[in-house]
Each structure stands twice: as C-alpha cells, then as structure tokens.
N, CA, C and O atoms as CSV, one atom per row, in Angstrom:
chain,resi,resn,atom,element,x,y,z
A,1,UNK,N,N,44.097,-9.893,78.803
A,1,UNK,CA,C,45.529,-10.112,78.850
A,1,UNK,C,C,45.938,-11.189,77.845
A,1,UNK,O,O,46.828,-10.983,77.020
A,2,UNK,N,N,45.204,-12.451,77.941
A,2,UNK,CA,C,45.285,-13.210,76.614
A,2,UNK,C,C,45.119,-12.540,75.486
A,2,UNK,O,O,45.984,-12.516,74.611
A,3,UNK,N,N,44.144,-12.014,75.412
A,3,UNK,CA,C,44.459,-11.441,73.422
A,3,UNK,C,C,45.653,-10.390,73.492
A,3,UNK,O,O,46.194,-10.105,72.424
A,4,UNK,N,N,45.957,-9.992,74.272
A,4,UNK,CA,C,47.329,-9.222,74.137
A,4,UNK,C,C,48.407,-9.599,73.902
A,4,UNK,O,O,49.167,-9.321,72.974
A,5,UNK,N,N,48.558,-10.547,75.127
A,5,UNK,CA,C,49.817,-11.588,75.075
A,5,UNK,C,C,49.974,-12.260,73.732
A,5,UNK,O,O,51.121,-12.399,73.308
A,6,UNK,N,N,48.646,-12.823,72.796
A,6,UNK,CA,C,49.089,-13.633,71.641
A,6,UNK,C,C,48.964,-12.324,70.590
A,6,UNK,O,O,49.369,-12.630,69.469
A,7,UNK,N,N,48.687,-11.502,70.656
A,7,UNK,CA,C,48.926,-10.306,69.589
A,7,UNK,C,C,50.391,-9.813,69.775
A,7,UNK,O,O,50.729,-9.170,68.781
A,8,UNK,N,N,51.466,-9.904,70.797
A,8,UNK,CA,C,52.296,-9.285,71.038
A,8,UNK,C,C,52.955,-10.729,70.195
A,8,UNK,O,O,53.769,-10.416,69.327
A,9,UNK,N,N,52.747,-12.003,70.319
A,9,UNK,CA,C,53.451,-13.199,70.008
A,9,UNK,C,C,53.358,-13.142,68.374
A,9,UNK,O,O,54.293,-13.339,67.598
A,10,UNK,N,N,51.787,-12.774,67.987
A,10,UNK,CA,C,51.939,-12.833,66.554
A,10,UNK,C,C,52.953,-11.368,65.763
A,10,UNK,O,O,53.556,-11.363,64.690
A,11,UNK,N,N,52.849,-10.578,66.501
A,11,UNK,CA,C,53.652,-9.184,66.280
A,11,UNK,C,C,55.158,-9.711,66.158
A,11,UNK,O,O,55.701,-9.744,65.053
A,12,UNK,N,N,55.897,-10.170,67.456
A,12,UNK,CA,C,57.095,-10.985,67.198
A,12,UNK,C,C,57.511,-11.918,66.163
A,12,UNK,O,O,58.675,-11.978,65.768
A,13,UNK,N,N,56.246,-12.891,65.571
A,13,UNK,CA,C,56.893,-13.396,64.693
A,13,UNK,C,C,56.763,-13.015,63.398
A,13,UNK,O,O,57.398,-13.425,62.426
A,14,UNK,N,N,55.854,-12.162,63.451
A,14,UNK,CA,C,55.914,-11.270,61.158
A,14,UNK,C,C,57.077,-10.549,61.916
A,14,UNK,O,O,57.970,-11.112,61.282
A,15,UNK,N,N,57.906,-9.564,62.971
A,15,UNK,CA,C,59.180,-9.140,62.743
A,15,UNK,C,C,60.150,-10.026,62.405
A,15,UNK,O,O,60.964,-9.785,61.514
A,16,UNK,N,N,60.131,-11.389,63.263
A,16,UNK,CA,C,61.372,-12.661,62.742
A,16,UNK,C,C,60.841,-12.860,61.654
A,16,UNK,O,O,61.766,-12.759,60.848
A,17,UNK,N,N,59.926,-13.081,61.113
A,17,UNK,CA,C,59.825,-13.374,59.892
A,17,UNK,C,C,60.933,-12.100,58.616
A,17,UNK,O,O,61.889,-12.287,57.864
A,18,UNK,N,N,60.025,-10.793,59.025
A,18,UNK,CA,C,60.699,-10.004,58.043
A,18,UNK,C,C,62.334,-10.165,58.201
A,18,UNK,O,O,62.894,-10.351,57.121
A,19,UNK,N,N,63.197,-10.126,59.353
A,19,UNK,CA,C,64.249,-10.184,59.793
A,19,UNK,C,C,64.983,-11.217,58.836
A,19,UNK,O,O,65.910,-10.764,58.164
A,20,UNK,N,N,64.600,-12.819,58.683
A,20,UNK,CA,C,64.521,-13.890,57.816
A,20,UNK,C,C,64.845,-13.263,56.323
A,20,UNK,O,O,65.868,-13.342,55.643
A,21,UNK,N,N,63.818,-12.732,56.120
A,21,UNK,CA,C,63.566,-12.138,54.923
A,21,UNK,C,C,64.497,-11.356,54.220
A,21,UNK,O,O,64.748,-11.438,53.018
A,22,UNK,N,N,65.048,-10.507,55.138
A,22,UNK,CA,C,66.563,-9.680,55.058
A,22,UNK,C,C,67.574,-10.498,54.404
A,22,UNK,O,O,68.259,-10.422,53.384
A,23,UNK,N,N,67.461,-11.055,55.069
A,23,UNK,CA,C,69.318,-12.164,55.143
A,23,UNK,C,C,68.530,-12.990,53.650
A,23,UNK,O,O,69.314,-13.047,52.702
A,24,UNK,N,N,67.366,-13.496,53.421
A,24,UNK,CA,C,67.284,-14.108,51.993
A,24,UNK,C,C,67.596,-13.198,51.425
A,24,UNK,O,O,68.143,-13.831,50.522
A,25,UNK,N,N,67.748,-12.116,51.123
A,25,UNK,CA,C,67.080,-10.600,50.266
A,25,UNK,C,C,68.998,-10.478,49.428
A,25,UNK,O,O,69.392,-10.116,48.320
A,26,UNK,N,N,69.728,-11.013,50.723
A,26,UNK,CA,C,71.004,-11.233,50.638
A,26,UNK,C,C,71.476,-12.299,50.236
A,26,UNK,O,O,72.402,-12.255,49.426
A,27,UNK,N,N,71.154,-13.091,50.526
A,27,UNK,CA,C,72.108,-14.506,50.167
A,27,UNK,C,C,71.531,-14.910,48.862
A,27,UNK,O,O,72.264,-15.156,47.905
A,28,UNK,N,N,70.057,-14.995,48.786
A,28,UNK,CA,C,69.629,-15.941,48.512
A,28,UNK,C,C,68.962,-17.259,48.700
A,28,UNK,O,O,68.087,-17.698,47.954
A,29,UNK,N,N,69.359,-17.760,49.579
A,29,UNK,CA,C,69.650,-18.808,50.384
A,29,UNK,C,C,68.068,-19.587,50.859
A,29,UNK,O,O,67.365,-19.156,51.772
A,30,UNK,N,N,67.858,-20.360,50.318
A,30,UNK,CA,C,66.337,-20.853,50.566
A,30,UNK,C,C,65.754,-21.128,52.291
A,30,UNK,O,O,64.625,-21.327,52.740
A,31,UNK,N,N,67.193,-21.019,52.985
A,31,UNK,CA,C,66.801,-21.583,54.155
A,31,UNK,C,C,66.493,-20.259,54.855
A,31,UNK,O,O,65.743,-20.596,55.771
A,32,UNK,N,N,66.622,-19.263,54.905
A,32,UNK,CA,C,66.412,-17.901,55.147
A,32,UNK,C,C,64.940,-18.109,54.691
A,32,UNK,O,O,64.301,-18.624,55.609
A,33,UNK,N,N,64.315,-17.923,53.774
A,33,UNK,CA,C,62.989,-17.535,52.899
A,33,UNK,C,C,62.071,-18.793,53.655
A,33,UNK,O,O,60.964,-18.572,54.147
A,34,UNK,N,N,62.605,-19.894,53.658
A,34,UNK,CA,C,61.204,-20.676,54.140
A,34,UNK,C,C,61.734,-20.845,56.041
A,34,UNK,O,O,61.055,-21.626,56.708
A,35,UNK,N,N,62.492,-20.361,56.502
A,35,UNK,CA,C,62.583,-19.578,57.856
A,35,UNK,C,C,61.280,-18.106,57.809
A,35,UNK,O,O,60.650,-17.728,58.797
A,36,UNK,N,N,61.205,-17.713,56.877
A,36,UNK,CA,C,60.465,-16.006,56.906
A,36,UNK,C,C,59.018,-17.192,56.698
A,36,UNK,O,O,58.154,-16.897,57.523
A,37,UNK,N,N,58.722,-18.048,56.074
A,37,UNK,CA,C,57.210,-18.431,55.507
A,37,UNK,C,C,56.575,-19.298,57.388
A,37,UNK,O,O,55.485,-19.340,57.958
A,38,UNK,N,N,58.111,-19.879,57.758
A,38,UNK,CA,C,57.662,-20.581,58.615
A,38,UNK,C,C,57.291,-19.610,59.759
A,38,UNK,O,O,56.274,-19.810,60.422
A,39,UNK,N,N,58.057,-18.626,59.981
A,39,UNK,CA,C,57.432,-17.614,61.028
A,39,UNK,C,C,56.011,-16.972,60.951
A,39,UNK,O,O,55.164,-16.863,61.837
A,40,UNK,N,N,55.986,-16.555,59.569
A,40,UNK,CA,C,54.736,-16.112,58.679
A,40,UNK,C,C,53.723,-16.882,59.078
A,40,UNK,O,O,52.616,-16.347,59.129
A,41,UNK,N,N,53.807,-17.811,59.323
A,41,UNK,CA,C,52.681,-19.042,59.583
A,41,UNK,C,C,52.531,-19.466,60.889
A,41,UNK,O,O,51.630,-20.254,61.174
A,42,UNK,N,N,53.527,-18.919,61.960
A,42,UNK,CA,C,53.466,-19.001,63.386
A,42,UNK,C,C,52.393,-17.919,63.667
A,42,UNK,O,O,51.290,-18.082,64.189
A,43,UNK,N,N,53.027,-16.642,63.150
A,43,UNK,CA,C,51.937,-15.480,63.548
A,43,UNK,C,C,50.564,-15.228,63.164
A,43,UNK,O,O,49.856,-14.309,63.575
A,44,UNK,N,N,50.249,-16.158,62.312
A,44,UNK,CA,C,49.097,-16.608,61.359
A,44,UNK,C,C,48.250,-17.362,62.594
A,44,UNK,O,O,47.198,-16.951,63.084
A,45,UNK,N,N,48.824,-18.309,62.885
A,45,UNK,CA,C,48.246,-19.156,63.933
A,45,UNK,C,C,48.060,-18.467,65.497
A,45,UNK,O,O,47.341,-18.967,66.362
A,46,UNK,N,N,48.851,-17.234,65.668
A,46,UNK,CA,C,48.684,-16.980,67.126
A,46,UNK,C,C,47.386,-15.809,67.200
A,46,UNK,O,O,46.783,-15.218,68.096
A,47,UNK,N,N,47.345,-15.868,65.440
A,47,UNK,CA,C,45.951,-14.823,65.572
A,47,UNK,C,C,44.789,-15.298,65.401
A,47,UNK,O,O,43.743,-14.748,65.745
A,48,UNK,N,N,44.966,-16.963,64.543
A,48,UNK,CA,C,43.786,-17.516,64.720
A,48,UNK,C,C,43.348,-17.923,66.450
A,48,UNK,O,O,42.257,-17.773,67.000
A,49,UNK,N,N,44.321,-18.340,66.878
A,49,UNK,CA,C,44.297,-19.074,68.537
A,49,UNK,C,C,43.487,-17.203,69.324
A,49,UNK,O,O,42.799,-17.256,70.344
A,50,UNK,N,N,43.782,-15.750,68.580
A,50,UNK,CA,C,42.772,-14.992,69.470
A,50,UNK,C,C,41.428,-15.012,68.907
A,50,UNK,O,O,40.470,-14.613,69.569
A,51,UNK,N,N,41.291,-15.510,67.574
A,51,UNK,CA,C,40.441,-14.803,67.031
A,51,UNK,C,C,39.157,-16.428,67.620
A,51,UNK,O,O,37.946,-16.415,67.401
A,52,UNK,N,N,39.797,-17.421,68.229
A,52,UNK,CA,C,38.548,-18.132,68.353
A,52,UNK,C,C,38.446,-18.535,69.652
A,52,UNK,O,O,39.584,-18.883,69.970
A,53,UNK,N,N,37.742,-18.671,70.533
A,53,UNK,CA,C,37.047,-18.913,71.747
A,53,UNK,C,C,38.032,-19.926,72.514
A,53,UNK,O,O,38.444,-20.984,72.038
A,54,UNK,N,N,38.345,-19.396,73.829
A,54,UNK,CA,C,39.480,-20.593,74.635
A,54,UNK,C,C,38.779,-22.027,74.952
A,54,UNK,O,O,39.376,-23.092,75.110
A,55,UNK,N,N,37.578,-21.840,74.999
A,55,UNK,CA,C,36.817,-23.182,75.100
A,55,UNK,C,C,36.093,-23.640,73.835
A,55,UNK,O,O,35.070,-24.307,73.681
A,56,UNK,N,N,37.155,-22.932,72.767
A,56,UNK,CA,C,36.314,-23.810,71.994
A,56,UNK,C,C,36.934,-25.073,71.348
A,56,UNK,O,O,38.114,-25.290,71.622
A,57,UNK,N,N,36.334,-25.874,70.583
A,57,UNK,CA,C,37.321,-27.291,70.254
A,57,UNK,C,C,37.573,-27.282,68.874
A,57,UNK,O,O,38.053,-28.308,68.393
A,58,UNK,N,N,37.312,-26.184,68.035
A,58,UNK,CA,C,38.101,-25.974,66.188
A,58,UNK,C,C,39.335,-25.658,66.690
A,58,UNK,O,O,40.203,-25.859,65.841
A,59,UNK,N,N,39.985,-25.031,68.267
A,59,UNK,CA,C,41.201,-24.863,68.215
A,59,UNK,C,C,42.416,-26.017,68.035
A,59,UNK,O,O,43.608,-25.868,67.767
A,60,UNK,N,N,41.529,-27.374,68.326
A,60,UNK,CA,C,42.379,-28.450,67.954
A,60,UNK,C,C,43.092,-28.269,66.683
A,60,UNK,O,O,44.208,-28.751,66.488
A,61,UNK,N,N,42.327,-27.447,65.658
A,61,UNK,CA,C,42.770,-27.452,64.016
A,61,UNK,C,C,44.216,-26.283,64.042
A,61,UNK,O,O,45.279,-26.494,63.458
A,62,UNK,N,N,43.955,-25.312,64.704
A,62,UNK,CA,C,45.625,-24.383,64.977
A,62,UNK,C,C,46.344,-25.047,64.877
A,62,UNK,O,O,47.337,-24.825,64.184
A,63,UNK,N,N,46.130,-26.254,65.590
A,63,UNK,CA,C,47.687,-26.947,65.919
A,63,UNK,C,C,48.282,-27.300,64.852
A,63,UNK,O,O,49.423,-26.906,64.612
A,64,UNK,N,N,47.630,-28.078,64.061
A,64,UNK,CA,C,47.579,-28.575,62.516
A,64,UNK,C,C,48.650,-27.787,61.981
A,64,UNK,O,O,49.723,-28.229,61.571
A,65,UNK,N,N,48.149,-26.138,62.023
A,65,UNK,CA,C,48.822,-25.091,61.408
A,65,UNK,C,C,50.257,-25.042,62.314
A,65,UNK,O,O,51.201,-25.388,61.605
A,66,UNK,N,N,50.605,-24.749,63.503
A,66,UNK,CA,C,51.642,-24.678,63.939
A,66,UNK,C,C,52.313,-25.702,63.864
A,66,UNK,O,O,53.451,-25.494,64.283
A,67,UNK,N,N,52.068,-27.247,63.352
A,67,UNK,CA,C,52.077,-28.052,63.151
A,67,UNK,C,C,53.348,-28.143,61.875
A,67,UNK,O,O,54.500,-28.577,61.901
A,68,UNK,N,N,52.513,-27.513,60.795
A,68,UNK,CA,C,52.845,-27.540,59.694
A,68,UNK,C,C,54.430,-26.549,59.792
A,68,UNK,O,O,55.530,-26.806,59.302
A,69,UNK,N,N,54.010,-25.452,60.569
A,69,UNK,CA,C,55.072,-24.341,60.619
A,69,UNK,C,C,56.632,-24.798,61.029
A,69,UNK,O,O,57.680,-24.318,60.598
A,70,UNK,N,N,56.436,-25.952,62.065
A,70,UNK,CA,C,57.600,-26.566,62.826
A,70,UNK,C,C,58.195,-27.449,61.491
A,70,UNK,O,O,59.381,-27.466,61.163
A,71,UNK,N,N,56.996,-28.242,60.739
A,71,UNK,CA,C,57.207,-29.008,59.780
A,71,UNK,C,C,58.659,-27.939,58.572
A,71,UNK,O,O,59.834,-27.844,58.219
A,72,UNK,N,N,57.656,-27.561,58.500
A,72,UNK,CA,C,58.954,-26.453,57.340
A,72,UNK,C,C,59.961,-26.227,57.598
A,72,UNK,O,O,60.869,-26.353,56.776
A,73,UNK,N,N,60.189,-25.745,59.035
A,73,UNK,CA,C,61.806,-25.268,59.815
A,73,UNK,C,C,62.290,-26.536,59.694
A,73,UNK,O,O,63.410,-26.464,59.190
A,74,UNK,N,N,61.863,-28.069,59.998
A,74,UNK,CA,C,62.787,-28.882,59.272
A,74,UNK,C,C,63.303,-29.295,58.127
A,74,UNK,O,O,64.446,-29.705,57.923
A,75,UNK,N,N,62.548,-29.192,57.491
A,75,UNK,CA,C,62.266,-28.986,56.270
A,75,UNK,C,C,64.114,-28.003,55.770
A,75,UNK,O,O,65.188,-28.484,55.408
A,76,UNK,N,N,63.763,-26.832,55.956
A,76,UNK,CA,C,64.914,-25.998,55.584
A,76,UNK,C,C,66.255,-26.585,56.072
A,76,UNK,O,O,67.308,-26.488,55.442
A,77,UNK,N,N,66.068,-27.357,57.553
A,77,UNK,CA,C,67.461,-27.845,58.244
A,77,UNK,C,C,67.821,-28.623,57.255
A,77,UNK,O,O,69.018,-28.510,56.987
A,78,UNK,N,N,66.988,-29.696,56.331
A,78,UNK,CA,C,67.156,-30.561,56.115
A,78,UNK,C,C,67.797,-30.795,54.564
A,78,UNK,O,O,68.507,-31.704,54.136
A,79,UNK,N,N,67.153,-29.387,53.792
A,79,UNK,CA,C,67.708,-29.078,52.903
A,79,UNK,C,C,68.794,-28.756,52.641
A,79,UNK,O,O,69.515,-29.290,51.799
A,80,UNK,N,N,69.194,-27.353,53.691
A,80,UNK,CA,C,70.316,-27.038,53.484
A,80,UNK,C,C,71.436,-27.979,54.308
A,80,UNK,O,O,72.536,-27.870,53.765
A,81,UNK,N,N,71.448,-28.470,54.947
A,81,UNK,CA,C,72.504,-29.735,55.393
A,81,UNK,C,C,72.149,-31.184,53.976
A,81,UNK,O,O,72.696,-32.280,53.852
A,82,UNK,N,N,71.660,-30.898,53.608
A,82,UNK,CA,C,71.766,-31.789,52.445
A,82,UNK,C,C,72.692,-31.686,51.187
A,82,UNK,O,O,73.276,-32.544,50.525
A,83,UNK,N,N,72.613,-30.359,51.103
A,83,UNK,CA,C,72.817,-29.355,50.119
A,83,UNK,C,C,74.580,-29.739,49.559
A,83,UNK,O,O,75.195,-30.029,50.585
A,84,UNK,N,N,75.380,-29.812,48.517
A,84,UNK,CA,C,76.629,-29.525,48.769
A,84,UNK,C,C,77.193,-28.204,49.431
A,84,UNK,O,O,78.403,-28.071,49.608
C-alpha cells in the first residue's frame, strides 16, 4: 500500500508539474516554469522515498531533495513579487 500510495503522489505531481508547464507555455512567466521544475522534483523524491527501504537511514538525504523543491517555490514567490 506504501509503494502505491507514493507512486500515486509521484504521478500527481509530474501532472501539476505538466499543468505548470501549460500556463508557462503561455505567459511565459518564470514563476509558472520553476513551479513545473519544483513539482518535477517533488515527484522525483516520492520515487526515491519508494525506491529505498522504510528503515533505512540514506532516506534522511530525500529530504535534502524535497528540501530543495520547497526552496524553489520560494524562490519563484520571491521573484515574481519582486518583479515590477
């Protein structure tokens, strides 16, 4: 049920990602595109979190990655409210 549940989670986010991707495809708009990289990198991580052992302790390093992913979505807030 766990590897399902995070395969269904990484499945959800390459669709938000592509979804993201749309609306850049349109605007332009950088905050769209690194919205699509930051999802890209959620679902990245929910397949590493099946692909390695629940007891094991390299999963400390995922976090790193989801880490980074949250990092970017501010990242974009921060840009585009910066932005004129």
């Amino acid at each position: 049920m766990r590897l399902f549940l995070l395969g269904a989670c990484a499945m959800a986010c390459t669709a938000i990602g592509l979804f993201f991707l749309r609306f850049w495809k349109r605007t332009f708009d950088r905050l769209f595109l690194i919205f699509a990289v930051a999802f890209w990198v959620l679902g990245l991580n929910r397949l590493g979190l099946a692909a390695v052992d629940a007891a094991s302790d390299s999963r400390m390093y995922l976090y790193g990655v989801r880490l980074a992913a949250f990092v970017l979505i501010l990242i974009a807030i921060a840009d585009k409210n910066r932005r004129p």
